[in-house]
MARTIDO-986105 format. One record per residue (C-alpha): residue number from 1; residue in one letter; y, x, z. Coordinates in steps of 0.2 Angstrom, whole numbers. Example, Ala and Ser with C-alpha at 12.3 -4.5 7.8 and 13.67 -1.06 7.14 Angstrom:
<sites>
 num residuo    yy    xx    zz
   1       A   -22    62    39
   2       S    -5    68    36
</sites>
This chain:
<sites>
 num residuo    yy    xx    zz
   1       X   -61   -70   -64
   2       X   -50   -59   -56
   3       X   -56   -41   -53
   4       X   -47   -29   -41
   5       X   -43   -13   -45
   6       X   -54     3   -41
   7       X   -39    16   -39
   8       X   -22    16   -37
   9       X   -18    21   -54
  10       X   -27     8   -60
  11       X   -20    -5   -48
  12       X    -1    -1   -52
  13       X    -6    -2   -71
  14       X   -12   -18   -67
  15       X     3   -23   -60
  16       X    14   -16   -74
  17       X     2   -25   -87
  18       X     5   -42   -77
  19       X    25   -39   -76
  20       X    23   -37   -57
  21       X    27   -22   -53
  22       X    44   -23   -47
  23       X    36   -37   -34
  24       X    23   -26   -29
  25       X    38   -14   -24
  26       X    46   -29   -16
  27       X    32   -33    -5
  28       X    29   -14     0
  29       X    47   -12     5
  30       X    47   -29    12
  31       X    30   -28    22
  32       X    35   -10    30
  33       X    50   -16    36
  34       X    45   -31    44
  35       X    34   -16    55
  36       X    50    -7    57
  37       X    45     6    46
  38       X    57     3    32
  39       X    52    14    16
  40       X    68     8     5
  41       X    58    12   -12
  42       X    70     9   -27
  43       X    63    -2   -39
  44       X    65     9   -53
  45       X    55    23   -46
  46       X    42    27   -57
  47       X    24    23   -52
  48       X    19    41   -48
  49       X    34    43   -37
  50       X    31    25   -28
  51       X    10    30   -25
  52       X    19    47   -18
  53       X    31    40    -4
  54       X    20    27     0
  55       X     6    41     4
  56       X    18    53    13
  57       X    25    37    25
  58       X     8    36    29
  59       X     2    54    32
  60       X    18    53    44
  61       X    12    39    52
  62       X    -4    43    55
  63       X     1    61    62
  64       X    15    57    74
  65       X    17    38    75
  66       X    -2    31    76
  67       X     3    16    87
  68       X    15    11    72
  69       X     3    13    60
  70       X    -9     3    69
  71       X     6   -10    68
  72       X     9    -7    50
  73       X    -9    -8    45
  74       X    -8   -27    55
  75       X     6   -34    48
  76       X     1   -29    29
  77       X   -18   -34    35
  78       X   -27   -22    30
  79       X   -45   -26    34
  80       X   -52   -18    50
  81       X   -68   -15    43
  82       X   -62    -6    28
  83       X   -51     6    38
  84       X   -67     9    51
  85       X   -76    14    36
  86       X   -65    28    30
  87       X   -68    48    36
  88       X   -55    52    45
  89       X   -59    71    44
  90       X   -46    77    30
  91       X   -29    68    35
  92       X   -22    67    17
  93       X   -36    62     8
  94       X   -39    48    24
  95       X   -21    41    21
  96       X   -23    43     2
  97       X   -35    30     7
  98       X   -27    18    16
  99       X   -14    19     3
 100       X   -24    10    -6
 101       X   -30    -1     4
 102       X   -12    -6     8
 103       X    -5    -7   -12
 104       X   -22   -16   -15
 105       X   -17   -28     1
 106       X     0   -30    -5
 107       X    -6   -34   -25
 108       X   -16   -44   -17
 109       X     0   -55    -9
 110       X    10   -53   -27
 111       X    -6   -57   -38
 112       X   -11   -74   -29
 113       X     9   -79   -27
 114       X    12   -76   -43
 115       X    -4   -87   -51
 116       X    -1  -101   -37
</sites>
């Protein structure tokens, strides 16, 4: 049975075990800029870089473009109830949150493509 990851860390070591981790990059890149949010990561960044510029897009977002955000967070669907249950107290750690709820989203879209 499959079991999704707890962490980031853990989810892009998943990835990297399954020989999916340049697809998971694929599908970040590809999912942000079908919200017009283009994030152009090179697919041989190194996980720590990719988890990075994926939180720093987002801490962008969510400070000075909310309504793309909102629209990013749709087109990746992200579950509603998950991001209503974060704290939205301290900005960084909130999108260090829905960072991963967007990689475990997109692993989700590269795990299930690549087994079916």
């Amino acid at each position: 049975m499959f079991e999704f990851p707890k962490n980031i860390d853990s989810l892009i070591s998943q990835a990297e075990e399954e020989h999916l981790y340049f697809k998971l990059i694929e599908q970040t890149n590809k999912d942000f800029a079908l919200a017009n949010e283009a994030i152009d990561i090179p697919l041989d960044v190194f996980p720590l870089h990719f988890k990075e510029r994926v939180h720093e897009k987002i801490l962008k977002l969510i400070q000075f473009k909310f309504a793309e955000y909102l629209n990013l967070l749709y087109i990746i669907d992200v579950s509603e109830e998950q991001i209503k249950k974060l704290d939205g107290s301290d900005l960084i750690q909130l999108a260090e949150q829905v960072t991963f709820l967007i990689l475990k989203r997109e692993w989700q879209k590269v795990w299930f493509r690549n087994k079916y």
